[in-house]
C-alpha positions in Angstrom: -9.4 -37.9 35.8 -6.9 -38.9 33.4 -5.3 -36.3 30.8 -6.8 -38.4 27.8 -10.4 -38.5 29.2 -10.5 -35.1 30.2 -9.1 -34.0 26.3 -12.7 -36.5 25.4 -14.6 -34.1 27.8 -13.7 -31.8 26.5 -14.4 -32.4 23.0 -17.7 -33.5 23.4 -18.7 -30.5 25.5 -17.3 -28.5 21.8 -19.8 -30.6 20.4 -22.9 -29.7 22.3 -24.3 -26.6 20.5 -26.2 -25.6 23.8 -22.5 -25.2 25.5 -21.1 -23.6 22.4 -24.0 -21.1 22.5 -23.4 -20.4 26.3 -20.5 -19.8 25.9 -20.6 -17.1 22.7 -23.2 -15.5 24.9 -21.2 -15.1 27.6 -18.1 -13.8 25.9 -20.2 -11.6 23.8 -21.5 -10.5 27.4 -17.8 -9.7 28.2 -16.8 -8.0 24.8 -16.3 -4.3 25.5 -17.7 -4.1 28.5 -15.7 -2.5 32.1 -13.7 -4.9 34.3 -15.7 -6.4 36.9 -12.5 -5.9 39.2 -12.4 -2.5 38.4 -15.4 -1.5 39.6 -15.2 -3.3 43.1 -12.1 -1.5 43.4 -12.5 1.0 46.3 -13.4 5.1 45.1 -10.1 6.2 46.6 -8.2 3.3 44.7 -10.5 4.0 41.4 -8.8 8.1 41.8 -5.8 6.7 41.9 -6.1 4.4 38.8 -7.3 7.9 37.0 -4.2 9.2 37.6 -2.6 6.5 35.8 -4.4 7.4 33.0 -3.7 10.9 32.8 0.1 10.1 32.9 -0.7 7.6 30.3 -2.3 10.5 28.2 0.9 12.4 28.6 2.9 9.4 27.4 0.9 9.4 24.2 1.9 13.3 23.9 5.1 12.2 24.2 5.2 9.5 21.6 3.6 11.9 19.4 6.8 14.0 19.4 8.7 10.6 18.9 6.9 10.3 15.8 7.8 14.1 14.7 11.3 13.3 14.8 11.3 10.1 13.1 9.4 11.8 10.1 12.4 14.6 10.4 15.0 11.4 10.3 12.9 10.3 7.0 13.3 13.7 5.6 16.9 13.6 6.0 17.7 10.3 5.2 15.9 10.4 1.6 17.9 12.9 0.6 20.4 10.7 0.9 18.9 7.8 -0.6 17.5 10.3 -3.6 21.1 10.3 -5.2 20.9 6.1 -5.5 17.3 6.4 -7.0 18.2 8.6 -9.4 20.8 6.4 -11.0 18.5 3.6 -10.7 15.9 5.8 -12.5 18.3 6.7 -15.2 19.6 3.0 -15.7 15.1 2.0 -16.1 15.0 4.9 -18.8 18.6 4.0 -20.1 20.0 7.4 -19.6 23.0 5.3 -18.0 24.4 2.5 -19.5 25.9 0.7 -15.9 29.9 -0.4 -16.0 30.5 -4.1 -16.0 31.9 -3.5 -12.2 28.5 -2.3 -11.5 26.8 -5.2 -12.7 28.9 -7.8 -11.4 26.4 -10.0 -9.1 27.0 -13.3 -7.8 23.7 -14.9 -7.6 23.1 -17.8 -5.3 22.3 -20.5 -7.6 26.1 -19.4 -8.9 27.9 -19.8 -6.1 28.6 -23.5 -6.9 28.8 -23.8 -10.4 31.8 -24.6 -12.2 34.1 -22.2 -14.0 33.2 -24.5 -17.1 29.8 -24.1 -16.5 29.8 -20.6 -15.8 31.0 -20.1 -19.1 29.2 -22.0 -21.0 26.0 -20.3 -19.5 27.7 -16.9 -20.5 28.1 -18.2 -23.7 24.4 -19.2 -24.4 23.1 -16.2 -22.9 25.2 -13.7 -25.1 24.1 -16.1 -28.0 20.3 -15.5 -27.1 21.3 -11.4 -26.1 22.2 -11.8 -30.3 19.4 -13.4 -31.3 16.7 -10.1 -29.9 16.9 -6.8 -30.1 19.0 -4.6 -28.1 16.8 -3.8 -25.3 17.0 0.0 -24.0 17.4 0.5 -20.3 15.0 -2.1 -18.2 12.1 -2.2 -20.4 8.3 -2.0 -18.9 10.4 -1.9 -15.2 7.4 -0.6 -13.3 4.7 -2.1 -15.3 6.3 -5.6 -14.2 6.4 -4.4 -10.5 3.0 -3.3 -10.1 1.8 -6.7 -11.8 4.3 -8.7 -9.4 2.2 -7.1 -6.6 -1.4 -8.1 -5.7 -2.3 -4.9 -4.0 -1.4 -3.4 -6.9 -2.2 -5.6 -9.8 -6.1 -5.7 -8.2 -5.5 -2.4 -9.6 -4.5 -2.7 -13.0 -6.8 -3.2 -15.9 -5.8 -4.4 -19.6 -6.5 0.0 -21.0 -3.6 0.5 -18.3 -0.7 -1.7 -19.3 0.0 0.2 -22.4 0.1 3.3 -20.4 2.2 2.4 -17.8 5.3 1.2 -20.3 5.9 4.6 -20.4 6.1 5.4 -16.2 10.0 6.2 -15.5 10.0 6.4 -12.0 8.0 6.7 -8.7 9.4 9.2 -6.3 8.7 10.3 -2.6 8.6 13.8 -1.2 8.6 14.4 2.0 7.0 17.9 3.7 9.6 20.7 4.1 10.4 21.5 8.0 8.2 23.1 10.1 5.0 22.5 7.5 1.9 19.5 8.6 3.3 16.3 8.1 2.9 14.3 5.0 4.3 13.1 1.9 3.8 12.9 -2.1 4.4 10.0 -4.2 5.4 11.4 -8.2 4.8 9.3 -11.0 7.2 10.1 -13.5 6.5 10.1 -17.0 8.2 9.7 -20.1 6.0 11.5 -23.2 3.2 9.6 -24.9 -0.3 9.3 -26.8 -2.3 9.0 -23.8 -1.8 12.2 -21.5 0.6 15.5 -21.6 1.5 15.5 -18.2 5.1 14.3 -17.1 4.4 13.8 -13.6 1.4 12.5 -11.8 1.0 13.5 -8.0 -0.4 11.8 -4.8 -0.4 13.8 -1.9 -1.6 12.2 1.7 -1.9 14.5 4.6 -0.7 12.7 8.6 -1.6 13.8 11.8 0.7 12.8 14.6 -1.1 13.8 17.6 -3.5 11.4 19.8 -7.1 12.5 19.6 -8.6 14.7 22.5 -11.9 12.4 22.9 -9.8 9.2 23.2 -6.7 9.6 23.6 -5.2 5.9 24.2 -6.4 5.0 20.8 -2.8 6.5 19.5 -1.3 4.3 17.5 1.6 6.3 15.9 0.4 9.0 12.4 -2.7 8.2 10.8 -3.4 9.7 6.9 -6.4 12.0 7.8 -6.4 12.7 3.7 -5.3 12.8 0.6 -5.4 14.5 -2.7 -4.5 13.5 -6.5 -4.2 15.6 -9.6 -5.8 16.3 -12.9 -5.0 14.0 -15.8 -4.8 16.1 -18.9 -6.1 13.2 -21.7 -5.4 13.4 -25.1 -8.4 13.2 -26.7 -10.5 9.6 -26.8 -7.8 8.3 -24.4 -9.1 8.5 -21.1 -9.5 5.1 -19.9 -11.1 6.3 -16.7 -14.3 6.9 -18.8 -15.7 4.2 -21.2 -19.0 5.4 -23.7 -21.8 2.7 -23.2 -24.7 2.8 -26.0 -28.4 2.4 -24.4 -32.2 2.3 -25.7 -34.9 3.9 -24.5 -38.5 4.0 -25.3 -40.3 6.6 -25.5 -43.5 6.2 -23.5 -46.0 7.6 -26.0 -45.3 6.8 -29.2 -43.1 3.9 -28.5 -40.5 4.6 -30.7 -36.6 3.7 -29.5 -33.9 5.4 -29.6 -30.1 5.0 -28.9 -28.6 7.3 -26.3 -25.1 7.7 -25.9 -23.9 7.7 -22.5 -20.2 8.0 -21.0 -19.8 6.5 -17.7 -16.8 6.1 -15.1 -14.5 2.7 -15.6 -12.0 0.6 -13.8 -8.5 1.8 -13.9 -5.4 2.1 -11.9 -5.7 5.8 -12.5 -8.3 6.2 -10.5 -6.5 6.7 -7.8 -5.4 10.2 -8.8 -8.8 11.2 -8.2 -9.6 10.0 -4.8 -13.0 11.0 -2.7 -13.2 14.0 -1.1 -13.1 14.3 2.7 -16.1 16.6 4.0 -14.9 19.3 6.5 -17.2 17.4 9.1 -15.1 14.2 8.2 -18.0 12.0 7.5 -18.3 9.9 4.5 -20.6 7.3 3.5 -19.6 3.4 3.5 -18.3 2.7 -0.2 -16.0 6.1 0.2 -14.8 5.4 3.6 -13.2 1.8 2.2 -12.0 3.5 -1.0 -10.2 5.8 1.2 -8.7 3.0 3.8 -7.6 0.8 0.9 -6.3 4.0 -1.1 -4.1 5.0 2.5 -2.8 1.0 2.2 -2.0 1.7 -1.0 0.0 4.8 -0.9 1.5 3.7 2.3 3.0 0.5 0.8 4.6 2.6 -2.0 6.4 5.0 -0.1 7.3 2.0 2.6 7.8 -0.6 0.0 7.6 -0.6 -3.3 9.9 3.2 -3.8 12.7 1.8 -1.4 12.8 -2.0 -2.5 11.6 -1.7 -6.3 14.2 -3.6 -7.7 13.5 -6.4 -5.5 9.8 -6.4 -6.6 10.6 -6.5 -10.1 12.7 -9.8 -9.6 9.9 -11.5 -7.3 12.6 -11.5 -4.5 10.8 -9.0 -2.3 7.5 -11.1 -2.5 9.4 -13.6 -1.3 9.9 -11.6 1.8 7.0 -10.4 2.4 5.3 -13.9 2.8 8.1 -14.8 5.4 5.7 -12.0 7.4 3.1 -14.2 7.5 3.1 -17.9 9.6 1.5 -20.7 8.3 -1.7 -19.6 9.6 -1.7 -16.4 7.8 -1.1 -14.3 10.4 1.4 -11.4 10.2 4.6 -11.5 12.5 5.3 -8.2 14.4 7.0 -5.6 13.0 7.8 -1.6 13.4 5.9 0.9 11.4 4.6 4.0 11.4 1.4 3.1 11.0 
């Protein structure tokens, strides 16, 4: 049979939706299920495959450690980035005006222009520098780099912009030596109308340790938890609550009155007030994906968004992350934690 007729076979035995349905059957058949090989193998072969997986189980044990010591290279190594983001932070809030060696930059789009040209565009952008107001450090910094983000513009609501003009900076801690392993991202404040706190605190617990009932599901440290902190409101600013007005009838004498009610509303600050993981760790469906897209969320800011924020702000770093992604939409490979 030719190449080209067997390609037409094919295609028509797609087509058939008795095939298709065969064949779904049988690879549902074959989803989770044990090896067929492996259990013809012979019992003394099968004791020694079992003693492959033990030393696999020790090899997890072992990569656990791994993992120990690259959160102790994280520890170290932000305090050595921390120096950098504190003058970026104090450039955002204009507590640093940069030098002009400092802000030299040679953009791409630069790189063949003209002297004449280049000064002609300096020349028209002092002019329109004239024309505003003398802008204070990098105005609404973070504001524009959550919104640039669509994990964490999904987040935002209209009550939070005004708000979060006034976040400074977005730090990560890292637990001291010796302690459980996790990390807590700071929102830093500058004063305002809408809360007295300065800082705002995220704290998500890790485990790094594969799990005694299945142990090859080890993957590298999972967030078990996490743990946010009270907002102290200034009065009728709270924009996680929103006052709704309902009537009721009363069943008697039919009269109808208006009740007051306050109930909980969308808001990126919501997430300083995550659910609570029982002790026996079992939560119901709506928490359990509040929780998984609150550990994506945190993870991406201490990964991403803290190290990189710059980058955000200018749309450069979006960039990026869709060169992740082929043209199918599925992610390329890359090392993480998690």
């Amino acid at each position: 049979m030719c190449l080209s007729s067997a390609r037409q076979l094919t295609v028509q035995m797609m087509q058939n939706p008795q095939i298709l349905a065969a064949l779904q059957e049988r690879l549902d058949g074959l989803n989770g299920s044990p090896s067929g090989y492996m259990e013809s193998l012979p019992k003394v072969v099968k004791r020694r495959v079992n003693a492959l997986k033990n030393l696999q189980v020790k090899c997890a044990h072992i990569e656990a450690k791994f993992y120990e010591e690259v959160h102790e290279l994280e520890r170290k190594y932000a305090a050595l980035y921390q120096p950098l983001f504190d003058k970026r932070s104090d450039i955002v809030k204009a507590a640093y005006e940069p030098t002009d060696e400092e802000c030299e930059w040679k953009a791409d789009e630069e790189e063949e222009l003209t002297d004449e040209m280049k000064e002609k565009a300096k020349l028209e952008e002092e002019k329109k520098d004239e024309e505003k107001e003398d802008p204070k450090g990098i105005p609404e910094f973070w504001l524009t780099v959550f919104k640039n983000v669509d994990l964490l513009s999904d987040m935002l609501q209209e009550h939070d912009e005004p708000i979060l003009k006034h976040l400074q900076d977005i730090k990560v801690k890292f637990s001291d030596p010796g302690q459980p392993m996790s990390f807590t991202l700071e929102f830093h404040f500058e004063p305002n109308d809408f809360f007295t706190n300065t800082v705002l605190t995220k704290t998500y617990k890790m485990r790094s340790e594969p799990d005694e009932n299945d142990p090859f599901s080890f993957d590298g440290p999972e967030i078990m938890c996490c743990t946010g902190c009270t907002i102290d409101w200034t009065k009728g600013k709270n924009v996680t609550l929103k006052t709704i007005k309902k009537k009721q009838k009363h069943k008697g004498r039919g009269t109808v009155r208006t009740v007051t009610k306050t109930v909980p509303n969308d808001s990126f600050f919501n997430f300083f007030t995550p659910p609570e993981v029982p002790e026996n760790g079992e939560l119901d469906e709506d928490s359990e994906a509040v929780l998984a897209a609150d550990f994506e969320i945190g993870h991406f800011i201490r990964e991403r968004i803290v190290p990189r924020a710059v980058l955000y702000f200018t749309g450069e770093a979006i960039e990026d992350d869709d060169d992740d992604y082929d043209e199918e939409g599925e992610e390329g490979c890359s090392y993480g934690l998690f």
